[in-house]
C-alpha positions in Angstrom: -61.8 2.7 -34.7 -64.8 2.1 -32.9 -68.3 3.6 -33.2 -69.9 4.8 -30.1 -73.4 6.5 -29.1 -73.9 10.6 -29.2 -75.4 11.4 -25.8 -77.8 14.2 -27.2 -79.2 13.1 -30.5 -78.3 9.1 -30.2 -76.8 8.8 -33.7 -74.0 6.3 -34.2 -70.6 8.8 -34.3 -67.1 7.2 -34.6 -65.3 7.2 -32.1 -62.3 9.1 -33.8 -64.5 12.1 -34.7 -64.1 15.7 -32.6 -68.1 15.9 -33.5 -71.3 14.6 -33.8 -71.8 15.2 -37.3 -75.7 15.5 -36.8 -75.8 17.7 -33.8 -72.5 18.8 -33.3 -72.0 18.1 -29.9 -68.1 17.1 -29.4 -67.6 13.9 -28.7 -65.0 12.8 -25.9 -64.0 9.3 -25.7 -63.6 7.9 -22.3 -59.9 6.6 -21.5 -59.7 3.0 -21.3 -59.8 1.8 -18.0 -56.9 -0.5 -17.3 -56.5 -2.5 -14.1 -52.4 -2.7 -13.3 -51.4 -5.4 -11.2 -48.6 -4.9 -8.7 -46.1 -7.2 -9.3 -45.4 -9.6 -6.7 -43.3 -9.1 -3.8 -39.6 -9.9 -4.2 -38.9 -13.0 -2.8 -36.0 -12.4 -0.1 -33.5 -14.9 -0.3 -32.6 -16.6 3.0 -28.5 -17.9 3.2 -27.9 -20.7 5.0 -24.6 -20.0 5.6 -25.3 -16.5 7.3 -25.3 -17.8 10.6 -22.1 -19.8 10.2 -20.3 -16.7 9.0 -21.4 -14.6 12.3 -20.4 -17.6 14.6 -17.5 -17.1 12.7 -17.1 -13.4 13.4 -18.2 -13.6 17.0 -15.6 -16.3 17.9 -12.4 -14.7 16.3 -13.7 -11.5 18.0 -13.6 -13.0 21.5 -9.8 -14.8 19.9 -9.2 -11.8 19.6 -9.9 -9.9 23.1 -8.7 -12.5 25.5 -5.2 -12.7 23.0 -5.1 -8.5 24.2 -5.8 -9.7 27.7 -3.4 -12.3 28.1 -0.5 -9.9 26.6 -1.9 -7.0 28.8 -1.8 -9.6 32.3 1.9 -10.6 30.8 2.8 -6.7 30.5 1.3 -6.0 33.7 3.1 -9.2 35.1 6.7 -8.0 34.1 6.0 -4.3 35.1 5.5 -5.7 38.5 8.3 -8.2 38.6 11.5 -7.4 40.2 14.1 -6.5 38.0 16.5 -9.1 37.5 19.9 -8.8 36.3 20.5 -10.5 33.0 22.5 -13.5 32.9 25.5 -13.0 30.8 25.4 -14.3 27.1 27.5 -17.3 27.4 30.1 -16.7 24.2 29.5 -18.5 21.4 31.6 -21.9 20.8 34.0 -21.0 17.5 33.8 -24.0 15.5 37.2 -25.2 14.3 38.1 -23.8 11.0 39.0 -26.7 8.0 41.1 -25.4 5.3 41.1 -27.3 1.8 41.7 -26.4 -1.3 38.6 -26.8 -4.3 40.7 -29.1 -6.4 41.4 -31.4 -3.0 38.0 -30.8 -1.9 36.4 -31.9 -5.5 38.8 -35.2 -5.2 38.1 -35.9 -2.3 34.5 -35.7 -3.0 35.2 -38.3 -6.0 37.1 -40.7 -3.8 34.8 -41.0 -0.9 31.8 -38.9 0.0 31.0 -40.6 3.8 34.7 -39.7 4.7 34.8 -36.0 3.1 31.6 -35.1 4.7 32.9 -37.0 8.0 36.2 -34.8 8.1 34.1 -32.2 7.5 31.1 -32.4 10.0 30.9 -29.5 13.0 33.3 -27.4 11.2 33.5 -23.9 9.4 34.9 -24.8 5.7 37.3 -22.4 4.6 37.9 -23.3 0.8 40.7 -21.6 -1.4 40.9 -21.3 -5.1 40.5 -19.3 -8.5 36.9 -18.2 -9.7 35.5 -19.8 -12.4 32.2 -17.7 -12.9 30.0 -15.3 -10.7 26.3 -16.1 -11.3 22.9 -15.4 -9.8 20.5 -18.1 -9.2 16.8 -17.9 -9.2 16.4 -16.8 -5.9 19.0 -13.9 -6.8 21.3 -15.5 -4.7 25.1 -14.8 -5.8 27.1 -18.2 -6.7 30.4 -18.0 -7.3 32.1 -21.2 -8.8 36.0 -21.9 -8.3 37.8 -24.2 -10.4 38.4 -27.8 -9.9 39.7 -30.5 -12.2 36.7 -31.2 -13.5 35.7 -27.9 -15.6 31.9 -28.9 -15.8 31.6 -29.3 -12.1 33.0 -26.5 -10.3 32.9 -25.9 -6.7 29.6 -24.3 -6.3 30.3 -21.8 -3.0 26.3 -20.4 -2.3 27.2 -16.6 -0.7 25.4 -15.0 2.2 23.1 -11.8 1.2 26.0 -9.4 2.5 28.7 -10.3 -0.3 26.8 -9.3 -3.1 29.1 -5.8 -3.6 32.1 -7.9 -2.8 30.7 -10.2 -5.4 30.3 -7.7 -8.1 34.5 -6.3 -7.4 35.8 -10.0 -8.6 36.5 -11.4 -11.5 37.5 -14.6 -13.0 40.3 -16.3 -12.7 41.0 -14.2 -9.3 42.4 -16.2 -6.1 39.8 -16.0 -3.1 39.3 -17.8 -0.3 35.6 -18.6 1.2 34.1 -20.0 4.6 31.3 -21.8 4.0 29.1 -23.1 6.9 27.9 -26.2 5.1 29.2 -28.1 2.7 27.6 -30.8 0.5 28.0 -32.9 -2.4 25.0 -31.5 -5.1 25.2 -33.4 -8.4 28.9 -34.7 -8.2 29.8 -31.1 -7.4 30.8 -29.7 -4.2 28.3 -27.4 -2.5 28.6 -24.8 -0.4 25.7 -22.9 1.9 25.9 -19.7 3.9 29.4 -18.6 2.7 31.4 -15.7 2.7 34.5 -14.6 1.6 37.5 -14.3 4.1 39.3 -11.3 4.1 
């Protein structure tokens, strides 16, 4: 609370009361005057990487358009072309079949693993035998094991995609025979890849 001057009779009146209490004139207190200062301008941030990213953008556009023209000239190309008559598909070469049995092919794994693999080498496998277990490995793959004399390393036969409903009709202790386009030794078991079963 301030005290301020009355502008008719001069008398000290405080500044908080609605009248001078010698004349009576009202007294109105002036707002205070402020000065606000504009805050500075935001400071825009310059990325150095900008450019680099619209080099970037410009180049895989152009990647982009001359990929389209080169297909277009290649389409445009074999529109124009003669039409030539297709060669025929030569047949493809049937690999010999070698038949074996899981037990044989687990012993003969034992004896000598050069010479099975050797007897073995550029040819379907087509392996007979009884099912120990139908399992699923990680990749959902279906695995079906047949027996050999060793019960703790059957004849792992890895099936193709396709045999997974035959799979799921067997059972264990069934007689199957499987083709198997490879065939490896895989911890002292045998190992088959890409097999299915013969019918």
């Amino acid at each position: 609370m301030a005290l301020i001057q009355c502008p008719d009779c001069a008398s000290q009146v405080s500044d908080a009361a609605p009248a001078c209490p010698k004349c009576g004139r009202p007294i109105v207190v002036p707002a205070p005057t402020t000065t606000s200062v504009a805050p500075p301008p935001k400071q825009v941030k310059k990325h150095r990487w900008a450019p680099f990213v619209l080099v970037a953008i410009i180049a895989l556009v152009i990647w982009v358009a001359s990929g389209d023209d080169a297909k277009k000239s290649r389409d445009l190309g074999a529109a124009n072309a003669p039409a030539a008559q297709p060669d025929p598909a030569p047949a493809p070469a049937s690999k010999p079949v070698f038949k074996i049995t899981a037990s044989k092919l687990f012993t003969d794994y034992d004896r000598n693993e050069v010479a099975a693999d050797e007897a073995m080498k550029g040819k379907v496998i087509r392996v007979s035998g009884r099912i120990q277990s139908i399992d699923k490995d990680f990749m959902d793959d279906v695995i079906v094991n047949l027996a050999t004399p060793n019960e703790f390393m059957p004849a792992r036969m890895e099936m193709v995609k396709a045999e997974k409903s035959a799979a799921a009709g067997l059972n264990k202790g069934q007689a199957v025979e499987i083709e198997c386009e490879r065939m490896t030794r895989l911890v002292g078991s045998p190992s088959g890849r890409k097999c299915s079963f013969v019918q």
